[in-house]
N, C-alpha and C positions, 0 to 999 in steps of 0.2 A: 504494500500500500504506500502511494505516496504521502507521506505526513509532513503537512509543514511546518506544523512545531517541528519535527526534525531537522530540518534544512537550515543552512546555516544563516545564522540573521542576518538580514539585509543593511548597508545601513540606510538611516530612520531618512526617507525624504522631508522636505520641510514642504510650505503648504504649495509652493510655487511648484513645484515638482510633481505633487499630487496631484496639482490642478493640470499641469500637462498629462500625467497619465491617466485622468478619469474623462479629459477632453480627448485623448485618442481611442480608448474604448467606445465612448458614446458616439465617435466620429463611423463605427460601423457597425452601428444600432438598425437591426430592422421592426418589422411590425406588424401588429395584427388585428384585420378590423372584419368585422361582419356587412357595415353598409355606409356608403360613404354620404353625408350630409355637404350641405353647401361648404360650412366652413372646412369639412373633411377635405375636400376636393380644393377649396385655397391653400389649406396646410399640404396635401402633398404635393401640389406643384414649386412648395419649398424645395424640396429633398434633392438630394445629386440624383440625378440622373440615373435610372438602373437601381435603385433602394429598394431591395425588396422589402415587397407589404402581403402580407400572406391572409389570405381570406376565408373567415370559417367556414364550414358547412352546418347550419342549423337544422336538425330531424325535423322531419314535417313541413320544409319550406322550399318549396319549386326550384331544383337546379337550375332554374334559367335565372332565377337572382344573383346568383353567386357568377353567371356568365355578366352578368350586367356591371355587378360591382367589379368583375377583373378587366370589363372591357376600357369602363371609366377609372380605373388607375393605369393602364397601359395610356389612357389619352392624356395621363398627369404628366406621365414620363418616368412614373414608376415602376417597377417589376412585380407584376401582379402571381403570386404562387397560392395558389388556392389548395385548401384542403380535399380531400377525397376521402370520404369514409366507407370503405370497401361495401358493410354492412347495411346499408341505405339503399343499393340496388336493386330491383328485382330480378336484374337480370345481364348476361353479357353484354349485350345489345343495348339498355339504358345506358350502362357504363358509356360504350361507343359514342352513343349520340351524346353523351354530357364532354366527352375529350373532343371530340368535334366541334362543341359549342365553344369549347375553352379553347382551343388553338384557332380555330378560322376567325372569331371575333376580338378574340385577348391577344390574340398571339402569345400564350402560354406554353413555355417548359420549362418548368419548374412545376412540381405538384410537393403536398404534405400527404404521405400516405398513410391513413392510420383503418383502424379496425372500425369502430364508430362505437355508441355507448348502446344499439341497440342490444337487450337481453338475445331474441331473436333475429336471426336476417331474413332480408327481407327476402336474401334471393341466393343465388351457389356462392356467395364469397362469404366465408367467415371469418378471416387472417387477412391483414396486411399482404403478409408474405405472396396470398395466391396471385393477387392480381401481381403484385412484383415479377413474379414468376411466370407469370403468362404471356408476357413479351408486346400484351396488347398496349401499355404505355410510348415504346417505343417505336410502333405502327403509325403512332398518332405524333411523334415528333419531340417525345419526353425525353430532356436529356440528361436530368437530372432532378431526386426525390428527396425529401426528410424525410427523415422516421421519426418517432416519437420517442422519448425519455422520460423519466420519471426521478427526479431527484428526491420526491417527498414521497415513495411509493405509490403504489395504487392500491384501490378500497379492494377488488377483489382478488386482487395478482400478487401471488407472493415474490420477496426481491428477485431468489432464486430465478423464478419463471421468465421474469421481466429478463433480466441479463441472458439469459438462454435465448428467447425470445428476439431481442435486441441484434443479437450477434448473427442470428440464420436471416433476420431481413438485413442487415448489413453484407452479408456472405451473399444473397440471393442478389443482391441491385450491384455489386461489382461482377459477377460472375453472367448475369445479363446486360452489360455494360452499360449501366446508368452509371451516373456520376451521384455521391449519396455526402448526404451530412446527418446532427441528428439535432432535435429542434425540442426541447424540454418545458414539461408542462410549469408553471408557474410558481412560483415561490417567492416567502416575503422574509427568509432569511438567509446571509449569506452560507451557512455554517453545513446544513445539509446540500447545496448543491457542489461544494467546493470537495467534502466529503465522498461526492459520488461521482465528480470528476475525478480524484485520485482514483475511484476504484477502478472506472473502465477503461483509464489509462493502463492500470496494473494487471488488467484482463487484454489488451494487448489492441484495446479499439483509438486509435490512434484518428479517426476521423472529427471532421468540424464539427465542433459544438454551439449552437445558437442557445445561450441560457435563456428559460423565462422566467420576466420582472413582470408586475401589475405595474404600469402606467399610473400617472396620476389618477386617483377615484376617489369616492367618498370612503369611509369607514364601513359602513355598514354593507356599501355595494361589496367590496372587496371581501367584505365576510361570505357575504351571500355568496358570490360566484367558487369562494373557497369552499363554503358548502355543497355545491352543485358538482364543483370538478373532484371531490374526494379529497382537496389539499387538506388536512389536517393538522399537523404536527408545525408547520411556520407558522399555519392562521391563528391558533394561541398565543402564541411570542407575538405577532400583530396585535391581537386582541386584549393582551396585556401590556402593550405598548401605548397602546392607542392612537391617539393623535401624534404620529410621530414626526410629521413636516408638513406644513401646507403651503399649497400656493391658490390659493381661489380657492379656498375649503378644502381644499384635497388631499390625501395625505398621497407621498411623492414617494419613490423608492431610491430615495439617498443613502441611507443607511446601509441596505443592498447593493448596493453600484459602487461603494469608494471602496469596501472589502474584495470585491468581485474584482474590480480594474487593477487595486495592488496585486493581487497576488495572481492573476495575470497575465500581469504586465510583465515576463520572462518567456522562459519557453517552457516551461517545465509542463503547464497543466495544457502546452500543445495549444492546436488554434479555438478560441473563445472569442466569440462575440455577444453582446447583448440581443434579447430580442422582445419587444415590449408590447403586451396583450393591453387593447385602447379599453380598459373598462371604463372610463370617463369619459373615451371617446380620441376619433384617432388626432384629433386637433392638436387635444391636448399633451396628447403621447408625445406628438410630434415637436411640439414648442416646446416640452420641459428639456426632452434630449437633444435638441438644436442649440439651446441656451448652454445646456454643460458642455457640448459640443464645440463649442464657440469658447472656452475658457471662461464663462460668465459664473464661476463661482463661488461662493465664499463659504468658508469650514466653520462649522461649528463644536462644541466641545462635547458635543453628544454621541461622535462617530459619525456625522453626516455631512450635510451642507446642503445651502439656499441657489437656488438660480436666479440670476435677472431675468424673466422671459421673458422674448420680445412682445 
């Protein structure tokens, strides 16, 4: 296991220094939004050019939404990588026609491939892995997928299963020559995801890691959505936290992102970048991480710091 209490101390940056390396983390911060609003749509035609923004898949809501919303971030100028939740199908053939919709309109390649939360499928895909496996991604011009991670566990999967799990759709997307990284469900502490970066470093998964932070949100939302996704074990530390930074009411994920960027900012835990789920919305996602982006920060003695957003 990599431990970095083991590792030999660094010496101690001062703040100037920390502010350059929490403004290069956040400088290739991507993100994730369900539906993009007016102001969504001004905020991402901020972003450099090519930012991936990765778009959910919501149960029970018309594939053709989710064509809509990657069509309108590919006109932003952003990199539109939409979710695909295998589970949600009823069939080979829906699949076909939704990557049709998603490449001929978005110009998408780039997918998140995950299993989906239904108990039941809808249709023959029950794993990630099959459609991976099935070569139907790259018919349609996929050149490259996420998998999914779990730094906080998941409510039904034990670790074991998850890392087994992890490693055959990682084996499966090189061996069908996608190009693959792995893109982690949400988290509001540094402590477990840094933890479980060591480990599948020490399991020999060497591949990109996109962490996920909650964006700026309210308190309560962030509970709620930590309820809904299984996070447990960081949403306590939040919830005994509380109001831990606000900018417009919201509490901010500073606290998360100055531990995450130090330890980093080497080589050791391999390539990490940030990746920010919009629970307050992709605006706001967008302005908090452009502003620390930008150097615009200042430390406080609580382990975080403030942004100036624009």
């Amino acid at each position: 296991m990599i431990n970095l209490a083991e590792q030999p101390a660094p010496r101690s940056p001062d703040n100037e220094s920390r502010g350059d390396i929490i403004a290069a983390f956040l400088r290739l911060a991507s993100f994730e939004t369900v539906r993009l609003t007016g102001a969504d749509d001004d905020a991402a035609r901020t972003l450099e050019a090519g930012t991936p923004v990765y778009v959910s898949a919501i149960p029970g809501h018309p594939p053709e939404q989710q064509v809509t919303v990657a069509a309108q971030l590919r006109a932003c100028g952003a990199e539109p990588v939409p979710h695909l939740a295998v589970r949600e199908f009823a069939g080979a053939d829906a699949v076909e026609r939704h990557l049709s919709g998603l490449t001929a309109q978005a110009g998408v390649r780039r997918l998140l491939i995950v299993g989906g939360d239904r108990r039941e499928p809808a249709g023959p895909f029950h794993a990630a892995i099959e459609l991976i496996e099935s070569g139907m991604l790259q018919a349609f011009g996929i050149a490259e997928i996420g998998i999914a991670g779990y730094p906080d566990g998941h409510p039904r999967i034990s670790s074991d299963e998850l890392d087994r799990a992890l490693a055959a759709k990682l084996e499966a997307a090189v061996q069908t020559g996608l190009a693959v990284h792995i893109v982690t469900q949400f988290t509001f502490a540094a402590d477990p995801i840094l933890y479980w970066l060591g480990r599948i470093r020490d399991l020999g998964i060497d591949f990109p890691v996109r962490v996920g932070l909650a964006g700026p949100a309210t308190l309560s939302g962030l509970l709620r959505f930590a309820q809904v996704c299984g996070v447990k074990t960081s949403a306590q530390t939040l919830a005994r936290a509380g109001l831990v930074k606000t900018m417009l009411g919201l509490t901010a994920p500073d606290r998360v992102v100055r531990p995450l960027a130090e330890a980093c900012a080497g080589d050791r835990l391999g390539e990490v970048t940030p990746h920010f789920y919009s629970f307050g919305g992709l605006a706001v996602a967008i302005r908090w991480a452009m502003a620390g982006a930008a150097g615009r920060i200042a430390f406080d003695h609580a382990g975080g710091f403030t942004v100036d957003a624009p």
